[in-house]
C-alpha positions in Angstrom: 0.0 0.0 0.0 1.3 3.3 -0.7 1.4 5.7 2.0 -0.8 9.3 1.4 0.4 12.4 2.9 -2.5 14.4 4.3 -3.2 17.9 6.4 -0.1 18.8 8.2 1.9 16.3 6.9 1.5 17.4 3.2 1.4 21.0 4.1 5.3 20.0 5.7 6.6 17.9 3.2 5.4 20.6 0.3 7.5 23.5 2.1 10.7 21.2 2.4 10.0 20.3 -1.3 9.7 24.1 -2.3 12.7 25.0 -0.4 14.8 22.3 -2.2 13.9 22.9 -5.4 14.8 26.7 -4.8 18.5 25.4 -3.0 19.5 22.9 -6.6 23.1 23.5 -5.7 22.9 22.3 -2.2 21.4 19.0 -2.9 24.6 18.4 -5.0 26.5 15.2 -3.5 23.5 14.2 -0.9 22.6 10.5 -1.2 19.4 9.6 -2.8 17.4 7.6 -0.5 18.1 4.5 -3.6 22.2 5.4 -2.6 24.4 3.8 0.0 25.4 7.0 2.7 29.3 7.1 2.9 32.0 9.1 4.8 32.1 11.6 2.1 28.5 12.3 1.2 27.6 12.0 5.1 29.0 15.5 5.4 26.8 16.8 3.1 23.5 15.4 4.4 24.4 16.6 7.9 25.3 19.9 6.3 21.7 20.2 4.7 20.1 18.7 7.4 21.4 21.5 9.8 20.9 24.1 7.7 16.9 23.1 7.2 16.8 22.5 11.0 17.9 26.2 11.4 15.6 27.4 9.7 12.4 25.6 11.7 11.2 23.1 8.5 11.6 20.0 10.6 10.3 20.4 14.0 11.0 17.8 16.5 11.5 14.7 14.6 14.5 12.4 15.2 17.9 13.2 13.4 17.8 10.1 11.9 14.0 10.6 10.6 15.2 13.8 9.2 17.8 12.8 7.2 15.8 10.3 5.7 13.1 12.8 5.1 16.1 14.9 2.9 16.8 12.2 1.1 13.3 11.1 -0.2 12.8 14.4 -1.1 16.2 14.3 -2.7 15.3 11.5 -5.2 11.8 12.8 -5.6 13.7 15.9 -6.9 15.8 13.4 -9.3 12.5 11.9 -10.7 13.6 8.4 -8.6 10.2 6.7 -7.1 10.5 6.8 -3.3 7.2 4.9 -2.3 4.9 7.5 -0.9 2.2 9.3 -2.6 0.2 12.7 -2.4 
């Protein structure tokens, strides 16, 4: 079954989706949620994740939840199928 974003949720994942799209050049070397995390690209993720963190578009989630939010949203970019509908 494929998951549906709805209220909140949607309204969330739209803004991080929006602010990504505007920020192409910082998406540059972040893992896909279809690629492996390693040393090198880990800095990066952590890097964007912070940065979106700062600026209030993940709330109180787990770091771990919101680095795998990044990277969905980082192969939805790409065009890559990550699972989850609207």
């Amino acid at each position: 079954m494929t998951l549906t974003r709805r209220g909140s949720a949607k309204q969330k994942h739209h803004a991080r989706l929006q602010w990504l799209s505007h920020h192409q050049l910082q998406i540059i070397g972040v893992p896909g949620i279809h690629d492996d995390v390693t040393d090198a690209n880990r800095g990066v993720l952590e890097a964007l994740r912070n940065e979106m963190a700062e600026l209030g578009l993940f709330g109180a989630s787990p770091l771990a939840t919101q680095r795998e939010t990044i990277r969905r949203l980082v192969s939805e970019l790409r065009g890559e199928s990550v699972g989850v509908g609207w």
